[in-house]
C-alpha positions in Angstrom: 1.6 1.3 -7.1 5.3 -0.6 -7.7 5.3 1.9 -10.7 4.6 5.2 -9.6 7.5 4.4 -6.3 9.5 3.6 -9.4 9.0 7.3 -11.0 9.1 8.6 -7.8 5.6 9.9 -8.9 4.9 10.8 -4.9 1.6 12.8 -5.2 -0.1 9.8 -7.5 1.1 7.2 -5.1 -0.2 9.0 -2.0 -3.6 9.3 -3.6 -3.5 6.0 -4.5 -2.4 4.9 -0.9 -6.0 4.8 0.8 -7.6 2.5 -1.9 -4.2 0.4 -1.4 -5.1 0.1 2.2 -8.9 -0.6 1.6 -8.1 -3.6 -0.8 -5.7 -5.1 1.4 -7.7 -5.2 4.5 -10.7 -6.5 2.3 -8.4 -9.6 1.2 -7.6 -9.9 4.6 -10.9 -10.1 5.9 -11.9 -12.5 3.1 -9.5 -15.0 3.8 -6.8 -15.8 1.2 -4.2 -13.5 3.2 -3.3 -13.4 6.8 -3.7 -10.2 8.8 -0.4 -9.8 9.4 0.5 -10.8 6.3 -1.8 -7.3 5.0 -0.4 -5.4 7.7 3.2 -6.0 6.6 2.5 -5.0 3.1 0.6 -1.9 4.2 3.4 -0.3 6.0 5.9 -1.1 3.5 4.1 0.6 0.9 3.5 3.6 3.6 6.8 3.6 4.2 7.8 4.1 0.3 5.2 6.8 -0.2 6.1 8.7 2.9 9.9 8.4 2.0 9.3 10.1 -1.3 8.7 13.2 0.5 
């Protein structure tokens, strides 16, 4: 994901965004992460994808 923000490859990343979201919430769920934790890096990478336009 890092790489496509990086190439400012904005369709790729949004497509990629939902299974992003998916895997984070699994982890979450799962234990090893807190919830908050997830929920931080969700909307950071939101925020990226969105600002590419």
């Amino acid at each position: 994901m890092d790489k496509l923000l990086e190439e400012e490859d904005g369709e790729s990343a949004r497509e990629l965004l939902p299974e992003l979201m998916r895997t984070a919430d699994r982890t979450a769920s799962k234990g090893p992460l807190h919830q908050n934790k997830v929920d931080r890096i969700k909307s950071k990478y939101a925020r990226r994808v969105n600002d590419l336009g």
